[in-house]
N, C-alpha and C positions, 0 to 999 in steps of 0.2 A: 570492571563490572562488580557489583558486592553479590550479588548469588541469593538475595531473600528481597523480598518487600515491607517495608516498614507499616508501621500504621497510617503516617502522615501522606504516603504515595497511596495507600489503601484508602482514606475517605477522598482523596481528591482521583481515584479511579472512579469512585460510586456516582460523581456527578454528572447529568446527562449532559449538559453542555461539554460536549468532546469529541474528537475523532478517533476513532479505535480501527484499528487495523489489523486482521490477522495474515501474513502470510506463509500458504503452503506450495506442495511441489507437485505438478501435474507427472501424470505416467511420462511424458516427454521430457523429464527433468528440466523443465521452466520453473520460475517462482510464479504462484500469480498471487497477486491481493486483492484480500476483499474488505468492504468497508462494513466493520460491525461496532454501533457505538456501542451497543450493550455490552462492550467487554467490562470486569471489574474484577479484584483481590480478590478471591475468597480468604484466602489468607497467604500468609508471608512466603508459601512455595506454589501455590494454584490459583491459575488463571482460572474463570470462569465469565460462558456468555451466553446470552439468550438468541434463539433462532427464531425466527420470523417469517424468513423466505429461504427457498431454498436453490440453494447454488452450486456451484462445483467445487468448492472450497469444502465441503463437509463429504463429499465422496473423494476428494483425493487423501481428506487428513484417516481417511480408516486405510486408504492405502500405504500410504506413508505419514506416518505418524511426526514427523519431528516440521517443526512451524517456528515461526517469528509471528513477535507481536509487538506494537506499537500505538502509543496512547501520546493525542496531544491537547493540550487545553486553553482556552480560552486567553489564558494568563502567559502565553507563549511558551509553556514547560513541557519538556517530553520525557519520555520513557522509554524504553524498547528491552528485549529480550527473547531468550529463546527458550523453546518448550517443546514436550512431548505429548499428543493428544491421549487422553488416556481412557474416555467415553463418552455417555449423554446418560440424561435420564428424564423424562417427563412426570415425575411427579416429586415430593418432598418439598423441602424447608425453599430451600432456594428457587425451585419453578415457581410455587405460591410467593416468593419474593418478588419476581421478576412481573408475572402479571399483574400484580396490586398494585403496581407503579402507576401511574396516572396516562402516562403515555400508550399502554399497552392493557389499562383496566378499563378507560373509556373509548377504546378505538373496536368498531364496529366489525373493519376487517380485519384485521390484524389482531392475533394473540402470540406469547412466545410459546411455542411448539415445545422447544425442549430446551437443557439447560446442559453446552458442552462444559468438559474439562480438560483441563493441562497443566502437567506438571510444569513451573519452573525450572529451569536449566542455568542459565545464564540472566542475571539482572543488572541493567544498566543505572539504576538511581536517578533522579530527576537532573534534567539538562536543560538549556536554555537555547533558544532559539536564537542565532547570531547575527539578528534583524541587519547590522552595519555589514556585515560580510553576502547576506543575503543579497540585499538594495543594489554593493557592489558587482557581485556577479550579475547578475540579471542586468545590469548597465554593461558590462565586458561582453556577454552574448548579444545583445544588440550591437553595440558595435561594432563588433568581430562576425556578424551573421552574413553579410554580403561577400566575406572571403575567405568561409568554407566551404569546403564544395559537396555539393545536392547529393541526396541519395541516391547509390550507382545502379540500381532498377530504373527509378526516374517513374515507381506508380506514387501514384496517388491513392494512400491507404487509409486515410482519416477524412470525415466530412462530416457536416452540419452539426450537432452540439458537441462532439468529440473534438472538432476543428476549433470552433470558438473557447473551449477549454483550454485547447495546447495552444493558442495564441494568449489567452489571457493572461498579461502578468501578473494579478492579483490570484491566479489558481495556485490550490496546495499541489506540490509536487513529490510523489516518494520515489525511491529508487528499491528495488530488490534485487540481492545476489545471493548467488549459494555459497559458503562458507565451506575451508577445509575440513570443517566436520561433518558438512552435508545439511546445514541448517539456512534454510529462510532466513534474510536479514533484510531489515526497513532502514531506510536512509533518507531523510527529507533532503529534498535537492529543490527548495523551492525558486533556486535562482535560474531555473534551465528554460532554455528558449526554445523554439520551434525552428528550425532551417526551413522545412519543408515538409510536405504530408508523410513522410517516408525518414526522415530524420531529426532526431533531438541533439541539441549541445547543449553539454552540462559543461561551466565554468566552475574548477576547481575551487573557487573561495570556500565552499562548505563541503566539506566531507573529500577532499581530496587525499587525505593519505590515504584513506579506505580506496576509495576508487582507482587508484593507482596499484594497487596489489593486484588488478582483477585483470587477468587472462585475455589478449585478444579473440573474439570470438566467444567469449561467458555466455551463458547464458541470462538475460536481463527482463525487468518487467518493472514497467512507472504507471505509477496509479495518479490519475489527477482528481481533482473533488474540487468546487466551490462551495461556499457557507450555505448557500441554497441545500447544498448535499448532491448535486449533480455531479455523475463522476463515469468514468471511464479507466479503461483498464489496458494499455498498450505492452506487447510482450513481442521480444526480438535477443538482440545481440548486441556485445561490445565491441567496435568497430575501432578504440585502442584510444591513446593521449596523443594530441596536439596541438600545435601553441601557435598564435596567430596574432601581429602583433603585440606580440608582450603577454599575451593572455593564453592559459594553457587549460582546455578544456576535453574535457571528453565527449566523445559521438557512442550515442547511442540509435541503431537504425532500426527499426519499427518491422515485425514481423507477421503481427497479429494485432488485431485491437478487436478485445471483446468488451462488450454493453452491461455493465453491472447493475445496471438499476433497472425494476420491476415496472412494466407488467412482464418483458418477456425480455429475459437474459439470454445471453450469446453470443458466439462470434457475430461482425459484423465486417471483419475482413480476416481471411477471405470466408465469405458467406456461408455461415448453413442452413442447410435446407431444414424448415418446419419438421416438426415433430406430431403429428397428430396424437391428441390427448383425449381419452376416452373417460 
C-alpha cells in the first residue's frame, strides 16, 4: 500500500459513476458495509462523503472510529484503504460542494445532510479488477456447488430481492474482515456463488492469499449491489478453506442479512420489530 492519494486517484474518486463503500464495526465486532457513492479525496490523507440517509454505519463509526473504504469504477479499477473517522460538519466549502452537484441540487427529496471525515491510514493505489480470474472462479463455484455441503442450521435466511441477488452472477460481490490491527477491510469476491440461503462459497481465484490468513470462525460480512444499485448486506462467519475437486474455496455461512437500501433499513433476518417514529 503507498499510504497517500495522488491527484490522478483524486479526480477519478470525484466521479459519480462509482461504487463507494465504507466499512465499519458494529458493537458486536462484525464488519458491516455500507454503500456510499459520495465518497471522494479531499486530499491525498482524507477521505471525505456526503450523507443522505441515515444508517448504522454513522452510529458505529463515532463508536469506533477506525473503518475501510473502497471505491470502484466504471473502467474496472479499485481502490481500498483504511481510515480513521475523525467528524462531520453541515456547513462550509465542501457541504455547498456536495449539494450543487446536479444529483443532489435538483433532487426534491433528498439533500446531503452532512459532510463526514476520515483520516487516511493505509492506501492501496489503483488495482485492476482480474476479470479472467473472476469468470474463472465463479465457473469453479458452480461446478463444485452440488458437492459442498448445505448449511448445518438448514434455515432459510435470504428471500425475495436479497435471494435474486446472491443467485445472480452478474451481482458485485465484496467481502469484509477484521484485520490484526482492528481495521475493516473490503475485498471484492465477485466470483462467489450461493450454496443455499444460509451459505456462500467463495472460490479462491481472487483474493485468496488474504482469505486464507482469516481464522475459523472470523467474523465476516458481504455486501452484494447490482448496477440498478440494489443491494443487500449479509453478515456471519468463516466456516474455514476447502477444496472439492480440485477447487479450493472458502464458506462463508450467513448469520444476519440486513436491508440497506431506503425507505426503511434493517435487519431482515432475523427480524426486527418496527420502531415507531414520531
Amino acid at each position: 500500500m503507498t499510504g497517500f492519494i495522488n491527484n490522478e486517484d483524486k479526480q477519478k474518486f470525484a466521479v459519480t459513476g462509482k461504487i463507494g463503500l465504507i466499512s465499519t464495526i458494529s458493537p458486536f465486532g462484525e464488519p458491516h458495509i455500507t454503500l456510499i457513492s459520495s465518497i471522494q479525496a479531499k486530499d491525498e490523507n482524507t477521505i471525505m462523503w456526503g450523507q443522505f440517509t441515515h444508517g448504522l454505519s454513522k452510529e458505529y463509526l463515532r463508536k469506533n472510529p477506525l473503518s475501510g473504504f473502497f471505491v470502484l469504477n466504471m473502467e474496472k479499477k479499485w481502490w481500498r484503504g483504511k481510515a480513521v473517522y475523525t467528524g462531520d460538519t453541515d456547513t462550509g466549502e465542501d457541504f455547498d460542494m456536495y449539494n450543487n452537484q446536479p444529483l443532489f441540487r435538483y433532487n426534491t427529496y433528498f439533500g446531503i445532510g452532512k459532510v463526514h471525515y476520515m483520516d487516511v491510514k493505509d492506501f492501496s493505489g489503483q488495482q485492476d479488477l482480474n476479470m479472467g480470474a473472476i469468470i474463472k472462479g465463479a465457473l469453479q463455484g458452480k461446478f463444485i456447488k452440488p458437492f459442498v455441503k448445505p448449511c448445518p442450521d438448514g434455515i432459510k435466511k435470504i428471500k425475495g430481492l436479497s435471494l435474486r441477488l446472491a443467485k445472480d452472477m452478474t451481482s458485485l460481490k465484496f467481502l469484509s474482515y477484521i484485520d490484526e490491527e482492528g481495521f475493516p477491510i473490503i475485498l471484492p469476491v465477485i466470483q462467489a456463488v450461493m450454496k443455499d440461503e444460509g451459505r456462500i462459497i467463495i472460490p479462491l481465484s481472487v483474493g485468496g492469499d488474504e482469505i486464507k490468513k482469516l481464522k475459523s470462525g472470523a467474523k465476516l460480512a458481504m455486501f452484494y449491489a447490482n448496477l440498478e444499485l440494489s443491494s443487500v448486506l449479509l453478515q456471519g462467519y468463516f466456516a474455514g478453506i476447502s477444496k472439492k475437486l480440485g477447487v479450493e474455496y472458502a464458506v462463508f455461512d450467513i448469520h444476519k442479512v440486513y436491508n440497506s437500501m431506503v425507505p426503511v433499513v434493517g435487519y431482515i433476518y432475523p427480524m426486527e420489530p418496527y420502531r415507531t417514529v414520531h
